[in-house]
C-alpha positions in Angstrom: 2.5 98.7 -34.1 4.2 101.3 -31.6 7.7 100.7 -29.9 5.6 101.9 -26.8 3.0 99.4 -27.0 5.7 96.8 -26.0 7.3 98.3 -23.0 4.3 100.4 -21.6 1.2 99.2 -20.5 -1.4 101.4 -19.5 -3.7 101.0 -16.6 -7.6 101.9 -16.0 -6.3 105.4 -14.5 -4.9 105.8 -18.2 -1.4 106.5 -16.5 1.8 103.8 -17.9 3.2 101.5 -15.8 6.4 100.2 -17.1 7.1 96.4 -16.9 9.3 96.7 -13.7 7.0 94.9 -11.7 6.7 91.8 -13.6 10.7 91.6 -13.7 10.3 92.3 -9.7 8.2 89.0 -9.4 10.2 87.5 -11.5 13.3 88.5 -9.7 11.3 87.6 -6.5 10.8 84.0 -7.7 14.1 83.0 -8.5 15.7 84.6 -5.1 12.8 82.3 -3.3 13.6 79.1 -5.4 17.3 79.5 -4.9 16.9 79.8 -0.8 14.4 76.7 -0.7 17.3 75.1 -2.6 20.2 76.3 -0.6 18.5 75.1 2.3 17.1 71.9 1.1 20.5 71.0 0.4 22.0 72.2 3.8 19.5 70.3 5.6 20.1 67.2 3.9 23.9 67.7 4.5 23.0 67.7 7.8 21.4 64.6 8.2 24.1 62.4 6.4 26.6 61.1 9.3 30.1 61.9 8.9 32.4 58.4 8.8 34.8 60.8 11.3 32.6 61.5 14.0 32.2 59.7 16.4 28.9 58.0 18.0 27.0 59.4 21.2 27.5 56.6 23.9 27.5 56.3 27.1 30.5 53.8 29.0 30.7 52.9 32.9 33.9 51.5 33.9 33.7 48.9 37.2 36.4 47.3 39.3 36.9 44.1 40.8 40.0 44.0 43.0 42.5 41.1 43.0 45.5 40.2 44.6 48.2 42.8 42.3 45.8 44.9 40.8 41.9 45.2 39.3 39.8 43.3 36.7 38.4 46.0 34.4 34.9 45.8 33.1 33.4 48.6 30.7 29.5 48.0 30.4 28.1 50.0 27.4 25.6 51.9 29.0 23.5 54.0 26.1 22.9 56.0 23.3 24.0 54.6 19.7 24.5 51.4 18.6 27.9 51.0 17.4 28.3 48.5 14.5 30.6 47.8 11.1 28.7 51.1 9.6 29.9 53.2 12.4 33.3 51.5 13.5 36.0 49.9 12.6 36.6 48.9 16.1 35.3 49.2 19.7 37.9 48.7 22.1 38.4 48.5 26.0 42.4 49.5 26.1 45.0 50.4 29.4 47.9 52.7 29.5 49.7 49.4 31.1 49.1 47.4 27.5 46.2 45.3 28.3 43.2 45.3 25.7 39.6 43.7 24.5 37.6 44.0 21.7 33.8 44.7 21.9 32.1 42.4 19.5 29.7 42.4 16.8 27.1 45.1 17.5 27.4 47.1 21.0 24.7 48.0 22.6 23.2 48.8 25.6 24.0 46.2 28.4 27.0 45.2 26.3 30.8 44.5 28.1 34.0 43.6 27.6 36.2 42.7 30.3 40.4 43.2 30.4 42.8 42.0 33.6 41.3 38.5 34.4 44.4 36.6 33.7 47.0 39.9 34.1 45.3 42.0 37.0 45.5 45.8 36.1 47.5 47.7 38.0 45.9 50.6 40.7 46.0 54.0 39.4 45.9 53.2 35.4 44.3 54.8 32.7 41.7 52.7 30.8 39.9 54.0 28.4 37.0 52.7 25.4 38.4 53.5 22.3 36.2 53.5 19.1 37.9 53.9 15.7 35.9 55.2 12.6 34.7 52.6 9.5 37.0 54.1 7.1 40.2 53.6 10.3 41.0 57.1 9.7 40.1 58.4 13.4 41.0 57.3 16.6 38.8 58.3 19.9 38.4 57.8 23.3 34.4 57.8 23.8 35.0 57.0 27.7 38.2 57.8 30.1 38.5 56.4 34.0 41.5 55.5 36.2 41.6 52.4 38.4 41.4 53.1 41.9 44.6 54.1 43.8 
């Protein structure tokens, strides 16, 4: 047997072809299979939610004027339902120290109210704070002031 006979081949034409093309579809194969990997993985990446980021929700904030001041009502209004998997806590808070915990499950139609025995003062900052499962991040999902 002839050294040529293994790494020619010779077509009808009689002319030689070298194997270059077969290592060109091999070559071809494994680029393809590593990108349908790459992104297989990327995309499930994706999908996973990260314990540090927090929930799309929606908050409105409502008033109800006493004698000194305002109670303060946040009413979750949509998007995700924020439980123990997402949040270590869900809380209605004021820059003048007053503060309620949502509980159990929030969802939509969900409220917690602060200032019904200690009215909250005009012009304050409230805000609905939501801290992440593992209580490494802190973040204000809504942001109002009490009227002036």
């Amino acid at each position: 047997m002839q050294l040529s006979t293994l790494t020619h081949s010779v077509d009808a034409g009689g002319r030689e072809r070298a194997l270059s093309p077969i290592a060109g579809v091999v070559l071809m194969v494994a680029i393809t299979v590593t990108l349908a990997a790459l992104i297989g993985s990327l995309v499930i990446a994706v999908g996973v939610a990260s314990p540090g980021i927090a929930p799309a929700t929606t908050f409105e904030f409502s008033y109800t004027a006493v004698d000194d001041g305002y109670h303060v009502t946040a009413t979750h209004t949509g998007g995700a339902t924020i439980d123990a998997e997402n949040a270590k806590s869900l809380t209605l808070t004021t820059e003048s120290g007053h503060s309620a915990a949502f509980d159990g499950p929030v969802t939509a139609g969900d409220m917690v109210t602060v200032g019904a025995d200690d009215p909250v003062p005009a012009n304050t900052t409230v805000r609905v704070e939501w801290t992440s499962a593992d209580g490494a991040t802190t973040q204000a999902l809504a942001v109002d002031r009490t009227p002036a």
